[in-house]
Structures are given as structure tokens and as C-alpha cells.
Backbone as JSON Lines, residues from 0, in Angstrom:
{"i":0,"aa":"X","n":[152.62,52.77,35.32],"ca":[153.76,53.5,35.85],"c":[153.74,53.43,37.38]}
{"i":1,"aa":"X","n":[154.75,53.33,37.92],"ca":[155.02,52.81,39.55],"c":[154.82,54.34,40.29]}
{"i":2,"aa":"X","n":[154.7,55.59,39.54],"ca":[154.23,56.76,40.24],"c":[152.62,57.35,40.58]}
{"i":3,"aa":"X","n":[152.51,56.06,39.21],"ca":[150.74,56.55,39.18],"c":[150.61,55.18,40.22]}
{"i":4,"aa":"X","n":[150.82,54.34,40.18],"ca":[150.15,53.16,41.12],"c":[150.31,53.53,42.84]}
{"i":5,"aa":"X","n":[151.54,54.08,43.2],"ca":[152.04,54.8,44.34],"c":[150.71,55.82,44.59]}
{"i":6,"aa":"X","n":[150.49,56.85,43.83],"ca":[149.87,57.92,43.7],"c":[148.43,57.28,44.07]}
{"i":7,"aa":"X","n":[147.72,56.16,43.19],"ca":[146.41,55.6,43.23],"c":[146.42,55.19,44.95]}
{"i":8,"aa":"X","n":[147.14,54.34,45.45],"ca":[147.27,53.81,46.44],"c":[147.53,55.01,48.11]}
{"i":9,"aa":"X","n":[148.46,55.79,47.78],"ca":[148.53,56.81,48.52],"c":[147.1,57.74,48.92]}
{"i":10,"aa":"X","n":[146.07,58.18,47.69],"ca":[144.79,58.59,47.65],"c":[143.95,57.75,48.15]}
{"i":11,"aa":"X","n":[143.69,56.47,48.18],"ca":[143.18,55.78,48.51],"c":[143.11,55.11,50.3]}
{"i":12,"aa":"X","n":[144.79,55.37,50.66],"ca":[144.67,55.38,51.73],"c":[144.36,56.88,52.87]}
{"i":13,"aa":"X","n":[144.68,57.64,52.27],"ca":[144.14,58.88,52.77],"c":[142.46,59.22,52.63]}
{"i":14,"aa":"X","n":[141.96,58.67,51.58],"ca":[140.21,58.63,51.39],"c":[139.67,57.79,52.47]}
{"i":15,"aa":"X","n":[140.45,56.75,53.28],"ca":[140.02,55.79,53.72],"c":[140.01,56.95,55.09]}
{"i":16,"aa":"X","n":[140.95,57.19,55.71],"ca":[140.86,57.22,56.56],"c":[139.86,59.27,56.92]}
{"i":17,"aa":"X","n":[140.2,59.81,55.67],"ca":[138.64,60.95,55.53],"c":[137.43,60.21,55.78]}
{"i":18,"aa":"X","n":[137.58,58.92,55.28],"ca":[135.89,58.51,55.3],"c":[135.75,58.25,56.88]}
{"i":19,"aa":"X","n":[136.41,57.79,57.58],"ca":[136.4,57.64,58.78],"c":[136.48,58.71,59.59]}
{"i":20,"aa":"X","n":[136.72,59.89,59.66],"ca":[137.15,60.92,59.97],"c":[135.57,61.7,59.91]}
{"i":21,"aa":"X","n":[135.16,61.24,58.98],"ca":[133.36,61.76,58.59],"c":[132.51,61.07,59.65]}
{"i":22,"aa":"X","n":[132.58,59.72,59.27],"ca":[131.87,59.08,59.69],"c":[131.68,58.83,61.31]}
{"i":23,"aa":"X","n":[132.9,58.78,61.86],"ca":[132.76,59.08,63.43],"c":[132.39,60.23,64.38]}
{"i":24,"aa":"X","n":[132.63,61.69,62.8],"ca":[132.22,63.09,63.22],"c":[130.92,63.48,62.9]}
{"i":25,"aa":"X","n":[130.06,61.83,62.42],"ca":[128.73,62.09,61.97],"c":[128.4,63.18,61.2]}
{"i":26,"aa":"X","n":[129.18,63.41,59.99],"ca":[128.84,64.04,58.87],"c":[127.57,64.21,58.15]}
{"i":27,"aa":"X","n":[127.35,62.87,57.93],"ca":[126.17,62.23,57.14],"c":[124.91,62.8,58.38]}
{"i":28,"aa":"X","n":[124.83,63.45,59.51],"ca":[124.13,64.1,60.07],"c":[124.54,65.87,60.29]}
{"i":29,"aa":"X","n":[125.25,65.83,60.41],"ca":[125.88,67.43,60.78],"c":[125.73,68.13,59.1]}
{"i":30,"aa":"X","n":[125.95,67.53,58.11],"ca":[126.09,68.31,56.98],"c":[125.08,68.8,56.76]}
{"i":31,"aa":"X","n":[124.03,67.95,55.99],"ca":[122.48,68.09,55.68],"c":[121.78,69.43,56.54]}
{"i":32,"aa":"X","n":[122.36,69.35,58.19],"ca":[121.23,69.68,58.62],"c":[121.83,71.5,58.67]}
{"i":33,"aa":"X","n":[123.1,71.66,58.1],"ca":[123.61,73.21,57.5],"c":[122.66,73.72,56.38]}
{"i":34,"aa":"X","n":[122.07,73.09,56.27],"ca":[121.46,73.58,54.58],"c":[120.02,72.61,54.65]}
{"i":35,"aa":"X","n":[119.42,72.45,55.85],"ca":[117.85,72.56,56.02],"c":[117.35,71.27,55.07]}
{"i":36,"aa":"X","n":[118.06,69.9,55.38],"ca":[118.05,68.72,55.16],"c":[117.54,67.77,56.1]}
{"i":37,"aa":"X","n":[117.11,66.67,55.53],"ca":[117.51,65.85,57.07],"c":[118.49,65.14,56.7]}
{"i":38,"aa":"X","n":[118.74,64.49,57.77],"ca":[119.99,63.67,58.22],"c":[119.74,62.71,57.23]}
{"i":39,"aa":"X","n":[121.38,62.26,56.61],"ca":[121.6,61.13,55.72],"c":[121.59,59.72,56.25]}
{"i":40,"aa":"X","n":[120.82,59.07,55.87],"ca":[120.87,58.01,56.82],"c":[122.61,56.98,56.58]}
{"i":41,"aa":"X","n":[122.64,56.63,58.05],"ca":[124.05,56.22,57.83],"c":[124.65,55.36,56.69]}
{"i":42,"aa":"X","n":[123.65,54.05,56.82],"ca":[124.27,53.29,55.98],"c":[124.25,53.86,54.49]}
{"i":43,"aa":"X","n":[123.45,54.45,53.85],"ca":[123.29,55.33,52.69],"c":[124.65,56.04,52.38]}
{"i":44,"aa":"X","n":[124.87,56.78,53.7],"ca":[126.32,56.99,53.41],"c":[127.61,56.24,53.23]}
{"i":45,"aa":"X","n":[127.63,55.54,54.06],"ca":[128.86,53.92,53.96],"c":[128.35,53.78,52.18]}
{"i":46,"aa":"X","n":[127.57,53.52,51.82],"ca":[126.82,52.77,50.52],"c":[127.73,53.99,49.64]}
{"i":47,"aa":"X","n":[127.25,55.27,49.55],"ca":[128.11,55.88,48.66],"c":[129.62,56.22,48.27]}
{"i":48,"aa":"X","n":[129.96,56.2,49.87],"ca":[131.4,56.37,49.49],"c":[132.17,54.7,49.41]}
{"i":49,"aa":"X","n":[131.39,53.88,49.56],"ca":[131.72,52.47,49.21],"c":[132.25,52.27,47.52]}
{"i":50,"aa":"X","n":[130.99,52.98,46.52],"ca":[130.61,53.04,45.15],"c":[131.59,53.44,44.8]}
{"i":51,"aa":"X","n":[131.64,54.53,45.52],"ca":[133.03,55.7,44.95],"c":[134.18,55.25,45.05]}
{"i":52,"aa":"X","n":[134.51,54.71,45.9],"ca":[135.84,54.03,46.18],"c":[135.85,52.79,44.7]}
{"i":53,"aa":"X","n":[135.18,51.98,44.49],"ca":[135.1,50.94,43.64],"c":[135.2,51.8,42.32]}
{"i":54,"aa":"X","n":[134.67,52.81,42.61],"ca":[134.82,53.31,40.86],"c":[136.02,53.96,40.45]}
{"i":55,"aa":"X","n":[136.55,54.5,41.51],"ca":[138.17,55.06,41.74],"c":[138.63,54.48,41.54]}
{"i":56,"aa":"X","n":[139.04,52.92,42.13],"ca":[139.79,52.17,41.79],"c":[139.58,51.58,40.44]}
{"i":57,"aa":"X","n":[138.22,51.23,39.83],"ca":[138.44,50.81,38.46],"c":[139.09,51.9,37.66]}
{"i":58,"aa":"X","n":[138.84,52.82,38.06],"ca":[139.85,54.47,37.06],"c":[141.05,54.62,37.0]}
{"i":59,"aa":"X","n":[141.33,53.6,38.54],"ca":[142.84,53.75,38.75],"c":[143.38,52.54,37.58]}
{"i":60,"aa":"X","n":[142.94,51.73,37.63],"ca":[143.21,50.47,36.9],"c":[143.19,50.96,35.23]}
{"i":61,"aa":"X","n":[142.21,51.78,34.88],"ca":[141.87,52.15,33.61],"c":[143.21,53.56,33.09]}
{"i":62,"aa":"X","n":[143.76,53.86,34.12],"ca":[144.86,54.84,33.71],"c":[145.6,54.28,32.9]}
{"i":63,"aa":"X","n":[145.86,53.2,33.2],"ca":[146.66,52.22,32.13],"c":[147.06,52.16,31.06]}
{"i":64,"aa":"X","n":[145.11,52.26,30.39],"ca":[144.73,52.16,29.01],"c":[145.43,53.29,28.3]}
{"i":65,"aa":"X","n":[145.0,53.0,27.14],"ca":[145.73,53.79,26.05],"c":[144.59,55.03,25.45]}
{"i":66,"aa":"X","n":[142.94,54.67,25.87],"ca":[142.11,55.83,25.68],"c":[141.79,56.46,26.48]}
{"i":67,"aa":"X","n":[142.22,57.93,25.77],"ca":[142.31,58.49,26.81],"c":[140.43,59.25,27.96]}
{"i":68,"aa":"X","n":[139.5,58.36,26.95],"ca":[138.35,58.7,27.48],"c":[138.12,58.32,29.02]}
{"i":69,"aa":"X","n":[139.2,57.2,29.3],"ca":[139.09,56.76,30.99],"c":[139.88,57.64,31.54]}
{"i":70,"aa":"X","n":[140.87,58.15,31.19],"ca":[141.21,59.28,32.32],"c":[139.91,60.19,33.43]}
{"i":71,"aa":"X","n":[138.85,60.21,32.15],"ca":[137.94,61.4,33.04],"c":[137.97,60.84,34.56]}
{"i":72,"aa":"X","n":[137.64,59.47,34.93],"ca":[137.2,58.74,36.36],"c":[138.47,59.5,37.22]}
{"i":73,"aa":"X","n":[140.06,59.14,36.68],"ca":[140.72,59.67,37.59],"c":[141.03,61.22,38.13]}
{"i":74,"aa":"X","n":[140.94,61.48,37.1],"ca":[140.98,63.28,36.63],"c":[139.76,63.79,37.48]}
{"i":75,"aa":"X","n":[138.3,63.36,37.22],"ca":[137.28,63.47,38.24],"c":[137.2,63.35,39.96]}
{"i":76,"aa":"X","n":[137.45,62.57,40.18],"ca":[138.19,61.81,41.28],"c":[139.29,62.69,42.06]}
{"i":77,"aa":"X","n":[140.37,62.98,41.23],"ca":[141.25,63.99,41.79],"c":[140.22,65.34,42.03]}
{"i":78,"aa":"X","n":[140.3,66.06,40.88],"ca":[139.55,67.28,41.03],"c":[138.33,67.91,42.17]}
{"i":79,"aa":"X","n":[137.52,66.45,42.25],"ca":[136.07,67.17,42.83],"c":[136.36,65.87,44.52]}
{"i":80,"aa":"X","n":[136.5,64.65,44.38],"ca":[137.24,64.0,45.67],"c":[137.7,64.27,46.15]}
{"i":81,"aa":"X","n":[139.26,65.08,45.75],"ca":[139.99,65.79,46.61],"c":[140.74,67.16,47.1]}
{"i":82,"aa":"X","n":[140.8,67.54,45.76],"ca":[140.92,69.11,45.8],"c":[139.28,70.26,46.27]}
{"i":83,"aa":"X","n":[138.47,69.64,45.11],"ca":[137.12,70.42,45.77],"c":[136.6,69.97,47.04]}
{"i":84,"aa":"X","n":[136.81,68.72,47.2],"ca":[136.23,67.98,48.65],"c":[137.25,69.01,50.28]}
{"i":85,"aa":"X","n":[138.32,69.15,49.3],"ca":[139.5,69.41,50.98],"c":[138.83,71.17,51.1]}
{"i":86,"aa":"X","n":[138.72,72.01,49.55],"ca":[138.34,73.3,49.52],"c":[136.99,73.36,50.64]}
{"i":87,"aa":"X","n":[136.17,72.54,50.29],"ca":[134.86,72.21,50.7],"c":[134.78,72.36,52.12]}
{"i":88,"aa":"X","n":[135.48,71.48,52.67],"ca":[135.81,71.02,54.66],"c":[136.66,72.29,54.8]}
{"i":89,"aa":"X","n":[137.6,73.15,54.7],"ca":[137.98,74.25,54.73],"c":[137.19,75.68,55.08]}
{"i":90,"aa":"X","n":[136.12,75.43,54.34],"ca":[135.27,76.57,53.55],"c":[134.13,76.11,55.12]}
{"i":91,"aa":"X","n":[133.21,75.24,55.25],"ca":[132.77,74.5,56.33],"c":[133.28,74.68,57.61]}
{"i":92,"aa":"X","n":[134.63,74.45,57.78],"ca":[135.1,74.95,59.36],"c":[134.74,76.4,59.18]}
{"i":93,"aa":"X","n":[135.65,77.33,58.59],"ca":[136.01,78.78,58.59],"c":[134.32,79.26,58.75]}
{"i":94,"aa":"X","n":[133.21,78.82,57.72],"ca":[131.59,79.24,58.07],"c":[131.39,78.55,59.87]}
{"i":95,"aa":"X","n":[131.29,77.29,60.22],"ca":[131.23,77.25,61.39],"c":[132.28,77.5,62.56]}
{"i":96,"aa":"X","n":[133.22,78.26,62.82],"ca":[134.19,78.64,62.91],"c":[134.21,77.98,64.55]}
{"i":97,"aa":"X","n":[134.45,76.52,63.59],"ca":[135.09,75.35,64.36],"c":[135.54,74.32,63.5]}
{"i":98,"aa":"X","n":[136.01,73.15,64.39],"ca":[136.1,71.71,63.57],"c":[135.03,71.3,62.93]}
{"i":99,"aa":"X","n":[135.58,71.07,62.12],"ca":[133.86,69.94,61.08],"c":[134.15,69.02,60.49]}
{"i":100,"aa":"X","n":[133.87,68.03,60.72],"ca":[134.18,66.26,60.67],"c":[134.63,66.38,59.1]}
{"i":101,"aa":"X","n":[135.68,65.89,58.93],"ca":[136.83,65.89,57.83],"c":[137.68,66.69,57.89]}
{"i":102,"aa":"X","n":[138.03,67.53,58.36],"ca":[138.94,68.68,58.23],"c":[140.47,68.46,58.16]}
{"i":103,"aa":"X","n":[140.16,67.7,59.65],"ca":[141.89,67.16,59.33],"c":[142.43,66.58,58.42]}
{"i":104,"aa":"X","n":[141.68,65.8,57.88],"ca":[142.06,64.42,56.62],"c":[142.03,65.85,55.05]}
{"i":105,"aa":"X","n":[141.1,66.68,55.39],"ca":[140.63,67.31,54.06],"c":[142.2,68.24,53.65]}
{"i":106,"aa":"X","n":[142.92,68.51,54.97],"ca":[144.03,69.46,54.5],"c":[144.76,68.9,53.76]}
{"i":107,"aa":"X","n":[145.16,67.54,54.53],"ca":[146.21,66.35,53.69],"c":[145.93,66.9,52.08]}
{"i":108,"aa":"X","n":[144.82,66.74,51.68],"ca":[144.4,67.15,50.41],"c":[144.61,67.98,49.79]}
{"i":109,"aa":"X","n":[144.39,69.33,50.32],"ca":[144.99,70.25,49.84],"c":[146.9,70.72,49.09]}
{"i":110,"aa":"X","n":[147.21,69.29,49.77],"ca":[148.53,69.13,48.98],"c":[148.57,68.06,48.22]}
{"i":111,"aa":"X","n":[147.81,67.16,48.38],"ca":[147.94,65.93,47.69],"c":[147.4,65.7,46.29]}
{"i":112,"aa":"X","n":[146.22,66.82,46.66],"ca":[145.19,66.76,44.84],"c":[146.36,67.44,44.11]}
{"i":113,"aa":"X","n":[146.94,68.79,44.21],"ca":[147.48,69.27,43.09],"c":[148.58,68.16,42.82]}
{"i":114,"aa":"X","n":[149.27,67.31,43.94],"ca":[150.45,67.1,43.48],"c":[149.72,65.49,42.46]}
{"i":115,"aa":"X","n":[149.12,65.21,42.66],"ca":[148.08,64.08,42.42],"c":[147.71,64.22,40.8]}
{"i":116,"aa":"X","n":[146.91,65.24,40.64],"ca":[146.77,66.02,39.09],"c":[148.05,66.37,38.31]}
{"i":117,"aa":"X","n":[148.95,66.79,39.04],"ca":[150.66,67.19,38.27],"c":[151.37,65.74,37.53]}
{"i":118,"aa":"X","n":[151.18,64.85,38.76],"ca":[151.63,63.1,38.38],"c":[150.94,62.58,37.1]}
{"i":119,"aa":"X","n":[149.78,62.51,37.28],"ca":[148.63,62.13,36.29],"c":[149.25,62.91,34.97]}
{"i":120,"aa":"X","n":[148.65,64.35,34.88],"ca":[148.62,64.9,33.86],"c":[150.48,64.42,33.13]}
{"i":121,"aa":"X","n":[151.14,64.96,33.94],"ca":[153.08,64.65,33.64],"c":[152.86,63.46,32.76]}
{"i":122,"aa":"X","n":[152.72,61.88,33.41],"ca":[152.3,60.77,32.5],"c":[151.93,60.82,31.66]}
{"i":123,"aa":"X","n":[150.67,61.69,31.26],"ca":[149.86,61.34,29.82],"c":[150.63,62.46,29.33]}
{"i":124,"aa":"X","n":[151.32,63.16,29.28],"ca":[152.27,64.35,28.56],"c":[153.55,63.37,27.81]}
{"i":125,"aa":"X","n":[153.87,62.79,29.02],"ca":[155.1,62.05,28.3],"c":[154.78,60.77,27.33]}
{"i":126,"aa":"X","n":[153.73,60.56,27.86],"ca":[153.14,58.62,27.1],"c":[152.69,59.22,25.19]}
{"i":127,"aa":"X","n":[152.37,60.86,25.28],"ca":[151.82,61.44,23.83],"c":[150.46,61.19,23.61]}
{"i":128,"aa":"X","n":[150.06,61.5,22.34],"ca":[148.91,60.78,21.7],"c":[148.97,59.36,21.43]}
């Protein structure tokens, strides 16, 4: 469906540019060290949200299908990527009651997951069992 492919692609370019938004605000150091960590080493980080991205997109590709056991990747993806992720950077400024590397990109989210989950779910409502 040309709303879910819009939708995949739209998330994807907004993840891109959160990841960047982290990564220049040195996240992968500033986070950890809130909660008595050490620092993530960089490339470790590039490495994960690299994975994630590849597995998103195979989910995106797998929306397709007709079982509905691949939804979980996108449904996952929405839920904890971008709705819990934007809650997350929200929750993070307001405790350090400042900017905290994602924030800006994380609000985008806060409108984009629900409307993101509404698209998704709408599709598999109308497509049936």
C-alpha cells in the first residue's frame, strides 16, 4: 500500500536524521554516564542503530506479507523506536532540565508514532484475516 511505503520511508528518514542528532550530541557518552555506566563506545553505537535500521526495513518490506506474525518488527519498531524512544528524550530533557541530544528529532515523534501505528493498524483492519 503506497501509505504504508510513504509511512516506512517518512520514519526512516526522520530515524536518520535522530541518529545524527545523537550522535553529534554524543549520546552514546552522555546517556550511560546518567545511570553510572561507562561511555558506549562510538562505533558500537553506529553498529546498533545500523542493525536496527536493516531490521526495520526488512519489517517494512515484510508488511506486505499476508502473516500476520511479521507485523510484530513494524508494530515493534513503531511502539518502542518511536513513540517510547520520543517519550524517553522528553522524560531526559525535563530530568536534566536542559537539551539532551535527540530531543529535537524525538518530538517529530511524538506525532509521527501515533499517526504511524493508526496507518499500520487501519491497513491490516481493512486487508481482514
Amino acid at each position: 500500500d503506497r501509505r504504508q511505503r510513504q509511512m516506512c520511508i517518512r520514519d526512516r528518514s526522520v530515524q536518520f536524521l535522530h541518529f545524527l542528532e545523537e550522535y553529534h550530541g554524543k549520546l552514546y557518552e552522555k546517556l550511560p554516564i546518567l545511570f553510572d555506566f561507562p561511555p558506549v563506545d562510538r562505533d558500537a553505537f553506529i553498529t546498533f542503530n545500523m542493525v536496527a535500521y536493516a531490521i526495520f526495513i526488512l519489517g517494512a518490506i515484510a508488511i506486505n506479507s499476508e502473516r500476520m506474525e511479521f507485523m510484530l518488527i513494524p508494530l515493534f519498531f513503531i511502539l518502542v523506536g518511536t513513540v517510547a524512544n520520543a517519550v524517553f528524550h522528553c522524560l531526559l530533557a525535563l530530568w536534566q532540565g536542559s537539551y539532551f541530544p535527540g530531543l529535537y528529532t524525538a518530538l517529530i515523534y511524538l506525532i509521527l508514532g501515533p499517526m504511524m501505528l493508526r496507518i499500520l493498524l487501519r491497513q491490516k483492519e481493512m486487508e481482514g484475516p
